[in-house]
C-alpha positions as CSV (number, residue, x, y, z in Angstrom):
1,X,62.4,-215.8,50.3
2,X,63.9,-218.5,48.3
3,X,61.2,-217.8,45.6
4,X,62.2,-214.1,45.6
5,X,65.7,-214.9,45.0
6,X,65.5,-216.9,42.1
7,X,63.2,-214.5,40.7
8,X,66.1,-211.9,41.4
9,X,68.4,-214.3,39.8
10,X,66.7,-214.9,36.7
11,X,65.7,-210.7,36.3
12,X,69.5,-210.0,37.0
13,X,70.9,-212.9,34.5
14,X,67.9,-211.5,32.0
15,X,69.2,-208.2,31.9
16,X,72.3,-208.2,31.8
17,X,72.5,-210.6,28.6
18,X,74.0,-208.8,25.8
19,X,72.1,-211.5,23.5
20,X,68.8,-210.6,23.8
21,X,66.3,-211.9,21.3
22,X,64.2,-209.3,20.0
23,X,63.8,-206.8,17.7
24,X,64.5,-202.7,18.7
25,X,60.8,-201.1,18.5
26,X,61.4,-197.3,18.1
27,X,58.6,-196.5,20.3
28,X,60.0,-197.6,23.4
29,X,61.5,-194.6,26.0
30,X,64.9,-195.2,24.8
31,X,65.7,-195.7,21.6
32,X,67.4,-198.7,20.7
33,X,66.8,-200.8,24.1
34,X,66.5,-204.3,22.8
35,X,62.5,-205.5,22.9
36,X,61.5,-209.0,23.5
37,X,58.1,-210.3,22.2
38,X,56.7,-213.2,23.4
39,X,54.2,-215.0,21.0
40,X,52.5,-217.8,20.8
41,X,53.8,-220.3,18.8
42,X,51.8,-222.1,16.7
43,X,51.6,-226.6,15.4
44,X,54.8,-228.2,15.5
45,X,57.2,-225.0,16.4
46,X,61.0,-225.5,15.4
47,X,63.4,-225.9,18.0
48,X,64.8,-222.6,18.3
49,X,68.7,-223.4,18.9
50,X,69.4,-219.8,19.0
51,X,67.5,-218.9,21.3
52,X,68.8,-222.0,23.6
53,X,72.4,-220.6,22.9
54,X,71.6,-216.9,24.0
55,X,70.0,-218.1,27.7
56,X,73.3,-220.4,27.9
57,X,73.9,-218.5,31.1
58,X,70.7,-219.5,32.8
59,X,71.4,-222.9,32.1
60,X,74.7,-222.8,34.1
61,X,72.8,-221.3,37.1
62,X,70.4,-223.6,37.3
63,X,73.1,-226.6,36.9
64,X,74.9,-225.0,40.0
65,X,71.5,-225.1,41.8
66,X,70.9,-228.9,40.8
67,X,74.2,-229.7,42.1
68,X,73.9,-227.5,45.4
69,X,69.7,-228.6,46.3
70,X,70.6,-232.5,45.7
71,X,73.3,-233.2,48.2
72,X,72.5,-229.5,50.5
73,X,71.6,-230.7,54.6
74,X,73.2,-234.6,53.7
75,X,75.3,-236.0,56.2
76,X,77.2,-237.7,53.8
77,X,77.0,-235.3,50.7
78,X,78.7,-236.4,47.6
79,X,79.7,-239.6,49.1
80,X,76.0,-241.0,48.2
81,X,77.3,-240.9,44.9
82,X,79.5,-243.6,45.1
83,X,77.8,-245.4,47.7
84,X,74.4,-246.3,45.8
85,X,75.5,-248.0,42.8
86,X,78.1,-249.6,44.9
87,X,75.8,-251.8,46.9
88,X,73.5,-252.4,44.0
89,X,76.2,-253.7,41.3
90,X,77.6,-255.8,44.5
91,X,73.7,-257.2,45.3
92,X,73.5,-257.8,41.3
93,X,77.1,-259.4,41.2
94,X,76.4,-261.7,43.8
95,X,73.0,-262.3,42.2
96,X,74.3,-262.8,38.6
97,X,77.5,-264.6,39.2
98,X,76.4,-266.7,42.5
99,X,72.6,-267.1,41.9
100,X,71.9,-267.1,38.8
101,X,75.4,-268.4,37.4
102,X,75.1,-266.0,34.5
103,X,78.2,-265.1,32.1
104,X,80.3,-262.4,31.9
105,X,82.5,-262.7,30.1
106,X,85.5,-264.2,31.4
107,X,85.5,-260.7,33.6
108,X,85.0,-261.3,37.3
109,X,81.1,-260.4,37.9
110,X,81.6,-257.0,40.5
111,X,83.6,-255.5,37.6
112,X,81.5,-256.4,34.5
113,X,78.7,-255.3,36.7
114,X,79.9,-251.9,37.6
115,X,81.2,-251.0,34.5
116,X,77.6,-251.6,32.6
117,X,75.7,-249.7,36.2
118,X,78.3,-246.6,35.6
119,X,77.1,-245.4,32.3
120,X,73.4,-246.6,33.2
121,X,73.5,-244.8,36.5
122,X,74.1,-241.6,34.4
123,X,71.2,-242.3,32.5
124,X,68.8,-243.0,35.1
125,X,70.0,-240.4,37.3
126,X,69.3,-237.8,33.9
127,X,65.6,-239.3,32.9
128,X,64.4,-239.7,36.7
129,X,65.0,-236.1,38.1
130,X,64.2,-234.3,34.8
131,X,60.8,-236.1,35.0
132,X,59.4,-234.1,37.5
133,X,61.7,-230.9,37.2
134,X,58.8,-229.1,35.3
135,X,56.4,-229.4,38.3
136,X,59.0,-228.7,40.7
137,X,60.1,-225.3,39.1
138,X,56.3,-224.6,38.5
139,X,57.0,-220.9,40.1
140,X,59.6,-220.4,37.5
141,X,57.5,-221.7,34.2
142,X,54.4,-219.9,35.1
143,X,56.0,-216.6,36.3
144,X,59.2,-215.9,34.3
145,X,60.0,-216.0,30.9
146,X,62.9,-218.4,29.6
147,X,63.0,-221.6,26.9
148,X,61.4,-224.0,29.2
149,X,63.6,-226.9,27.9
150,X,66.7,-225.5,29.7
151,X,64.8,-227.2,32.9
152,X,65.4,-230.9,31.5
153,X,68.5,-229.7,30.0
154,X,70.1,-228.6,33.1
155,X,69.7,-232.1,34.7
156,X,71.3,-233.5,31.8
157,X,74.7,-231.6,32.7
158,X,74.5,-231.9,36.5
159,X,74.2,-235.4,36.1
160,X,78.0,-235.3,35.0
161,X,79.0,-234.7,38.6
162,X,77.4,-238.5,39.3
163,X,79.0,-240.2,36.8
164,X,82.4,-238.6,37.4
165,X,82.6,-239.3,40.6
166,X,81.3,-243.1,39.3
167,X,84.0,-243.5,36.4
168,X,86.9,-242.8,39.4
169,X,85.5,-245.7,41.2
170,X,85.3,-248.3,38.0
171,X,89.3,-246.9,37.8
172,X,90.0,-247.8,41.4
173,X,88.3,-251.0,40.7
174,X,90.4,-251.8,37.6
175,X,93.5,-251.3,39.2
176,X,92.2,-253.9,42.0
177,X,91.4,-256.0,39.4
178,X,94.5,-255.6,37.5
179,X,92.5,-254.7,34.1
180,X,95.7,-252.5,32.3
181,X,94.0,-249.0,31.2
182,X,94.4,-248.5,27.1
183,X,93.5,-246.2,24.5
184,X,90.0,-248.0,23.9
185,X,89.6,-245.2,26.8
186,X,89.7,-242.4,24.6
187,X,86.0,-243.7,23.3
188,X,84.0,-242.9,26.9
189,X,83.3,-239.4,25.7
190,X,82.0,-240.4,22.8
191,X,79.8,-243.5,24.5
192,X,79.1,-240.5,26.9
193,X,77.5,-238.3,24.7
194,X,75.6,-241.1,23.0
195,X,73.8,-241.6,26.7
196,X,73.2,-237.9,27.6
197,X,71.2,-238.2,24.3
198,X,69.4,-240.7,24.8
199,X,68.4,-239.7,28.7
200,X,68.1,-236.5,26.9
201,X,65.2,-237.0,24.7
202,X,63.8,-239.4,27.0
203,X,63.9,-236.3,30.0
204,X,62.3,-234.3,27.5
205,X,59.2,-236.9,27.1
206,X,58.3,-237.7,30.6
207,X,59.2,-234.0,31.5
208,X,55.9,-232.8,29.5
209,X,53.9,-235.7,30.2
210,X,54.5,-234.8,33.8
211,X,53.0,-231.2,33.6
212,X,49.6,-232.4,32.4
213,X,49.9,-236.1,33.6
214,X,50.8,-236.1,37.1
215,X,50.9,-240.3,37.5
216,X,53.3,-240.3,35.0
217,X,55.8,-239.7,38.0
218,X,54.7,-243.1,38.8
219,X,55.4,-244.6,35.8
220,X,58.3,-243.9,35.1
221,X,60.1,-246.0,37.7
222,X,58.7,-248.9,36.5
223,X,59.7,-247.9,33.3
224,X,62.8,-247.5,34.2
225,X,62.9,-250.9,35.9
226,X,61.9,-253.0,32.9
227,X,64.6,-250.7,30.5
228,X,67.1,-252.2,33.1
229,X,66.4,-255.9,32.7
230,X,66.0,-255.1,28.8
231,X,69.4,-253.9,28.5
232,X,72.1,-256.4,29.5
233,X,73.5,-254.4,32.6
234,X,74.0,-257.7,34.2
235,X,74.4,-260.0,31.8
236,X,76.5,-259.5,27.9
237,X,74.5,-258.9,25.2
238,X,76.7,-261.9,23.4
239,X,73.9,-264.5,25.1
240,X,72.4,-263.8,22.1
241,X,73.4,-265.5,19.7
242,X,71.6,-264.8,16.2
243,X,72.5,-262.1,14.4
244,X,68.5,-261.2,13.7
245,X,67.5,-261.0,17.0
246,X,70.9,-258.9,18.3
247,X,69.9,-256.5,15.9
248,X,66.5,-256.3,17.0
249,X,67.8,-256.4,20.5
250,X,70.2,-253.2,19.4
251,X,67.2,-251.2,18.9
252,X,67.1,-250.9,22.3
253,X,70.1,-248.1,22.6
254,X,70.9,-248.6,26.0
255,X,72.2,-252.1,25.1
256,X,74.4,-250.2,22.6
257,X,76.4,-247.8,24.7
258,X,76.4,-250.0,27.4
259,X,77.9,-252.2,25.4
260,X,80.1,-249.9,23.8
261,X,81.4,-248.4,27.6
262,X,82.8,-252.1,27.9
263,X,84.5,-252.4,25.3
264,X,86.0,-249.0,26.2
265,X,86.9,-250.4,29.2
266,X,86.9,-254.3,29.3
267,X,88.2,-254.3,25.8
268,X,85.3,-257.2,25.7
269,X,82.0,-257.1,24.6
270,X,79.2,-257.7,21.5
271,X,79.5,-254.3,20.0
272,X,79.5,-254.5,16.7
273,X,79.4,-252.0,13.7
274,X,75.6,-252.7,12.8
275,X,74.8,-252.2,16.8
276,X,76.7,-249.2,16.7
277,X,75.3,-247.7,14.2
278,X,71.1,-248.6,15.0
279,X,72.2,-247.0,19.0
280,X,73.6,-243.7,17.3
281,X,70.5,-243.8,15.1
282,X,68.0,-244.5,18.3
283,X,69.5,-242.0,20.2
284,X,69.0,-239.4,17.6
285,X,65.8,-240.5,17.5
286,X,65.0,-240.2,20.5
287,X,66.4,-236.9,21.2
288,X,64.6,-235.6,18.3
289,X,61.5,-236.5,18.7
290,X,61.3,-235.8,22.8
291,X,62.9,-232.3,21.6
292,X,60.0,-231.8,19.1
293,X,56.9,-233.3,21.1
294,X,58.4,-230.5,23.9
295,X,57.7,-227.8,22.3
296,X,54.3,-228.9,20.7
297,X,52.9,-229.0,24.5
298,X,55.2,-226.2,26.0
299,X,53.2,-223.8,24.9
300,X,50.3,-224.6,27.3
301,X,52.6,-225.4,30.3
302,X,52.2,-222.3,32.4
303,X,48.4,-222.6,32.0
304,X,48.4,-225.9,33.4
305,X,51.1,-226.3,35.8
């Protein structure tokens, strides 16, 4: 039933799109209804942005889903949202701070903590349910015709609702903490954007390798895992201190709009212009090449999902 509806969803969004892509064939029954022709593409296809922009309204739908099928039958529903990185930035405060005795810059360690888990735990939250959002749409991919990227892409956006939810928290504890809000604020979108990029193109990756690669669904957490150690979540990046190996560590572009979310909010951190700069440049990157390797393999998706 379910199966049906979506199905019903998609050939009701389909036809009533007045942005079909297509060209008119004058053989069909009625003259001028819009054709669509589905080819084959062929080596390193280009993106296709327009054709991205004219199912724009699928994407919404399935972002409503996301949101709906992730906290549907919970008893505490959107509450988990908070709760999870909650406890862990308290374990790893108390771990940094107490433990390990690491600095933080003269910020107390549950704060510098949070703030760094908030804009990772929008990354994380993007790159680990994208991973496997092929597979578990495989009805969809192999029956229905629509870009395949606007899977990935849709966990990108619903993602938002996480870190929303997260960003009220780091205000709440800001006010405990009596940090004084500024404009430096005004920079989170663009920090923002930097990391839906990034999880972006890495989504897009492990999203493909997934179809054809089913262990890569094991991978990734530990991935994952060692990219969180790598990117000063829990301790500053200013540990480091020559200027070589900061840039080198910069290459990782987590560390950059991690980084860069503190000094949004802290007003304190090792941002730089030269880290700035190699994080927009590695997210690009990123995005780019995920976006590209994509649609190299899409093509054979239905066949072997």
């Amino acid at each position: 039933m379910r199966s049906l509806l979506t199905f019903s969803t998609l050939a009701l969004v389909l036809s009533q799109s007045s942005t079909a892509v297509g060209d008119v064939d004058p053989r069909s029954p009625v003259f001028g209804t819009p054709t669509l022709r589905i080819r084959r593409t062929k080596g390193w296809a280009a993106l296709n942005l327009r054709e991205l922009w004219n199912y724009r309204d699928l994407l919404w739908i399935l972002v409503e889903r996301n949101i709906k099928v992730i906290y549907k039958q919970t008893a505490l529903g959107i509450a988990w949202v908070a709760l999870q990185p909650l406890i862990a930035a308290a374990v790893l405060a108390v771990i940094a701070g107490r433990v390990a005795k690491l600095p933080s810059d003269e910020t107390p360690h549950l704060l510098f903590v949070f703030c760094g888990f908030t804009i990772w735990n929008y990354f994380l939250q993007t790159a680990q349910r994208s991973s496997t959002s092929l597979i578990n749409n495989a009805q969809l991919v192999s029956k229905v015709y629509f870009p395949r990227m606007l899977i990935p892409l849709s966990h990108t956006f619903s993602a938002l609702v996480d870190f929303a939810v997260t960003l009220i928290l780091l205000f709440i504890f800001m006010a405990i903490y009596r940090v004084p809000p500024t404009l430096r604020l005004l920079a989170i979108p663009g920090f923002l954007l930097l990391t839906a990029i990034t999880a972006t193109g890495v989504a897009l990756w492990f999203s493909a390798l997934s179809v054809k690669y089913r262990d890569t669904s094991y991978a990734l957490p530990l991935f994952l895992q060692i990219w969180f150690w790598a990117s000063a979540i829990i301790y500053p990046a200013s540990m480091i201190d020559s200027p070589r190996l900061q840039t080198i560590f910069a290459l990782n572009p987590v560390v950059g709009f991690v980084e860069g979310f503190r000094w949004c909010v802290l007003g304190k951190s090792a941002l730089n212009p030269t880290m700035f700069w190699i994080t927009v440049g590695m997210s690009i990157f990123a995005l780019l090449t995920g976006a590209f390797f994509f649609r190299r393999v899409e093509r054979d998706f239905a066949d072997v999902i």
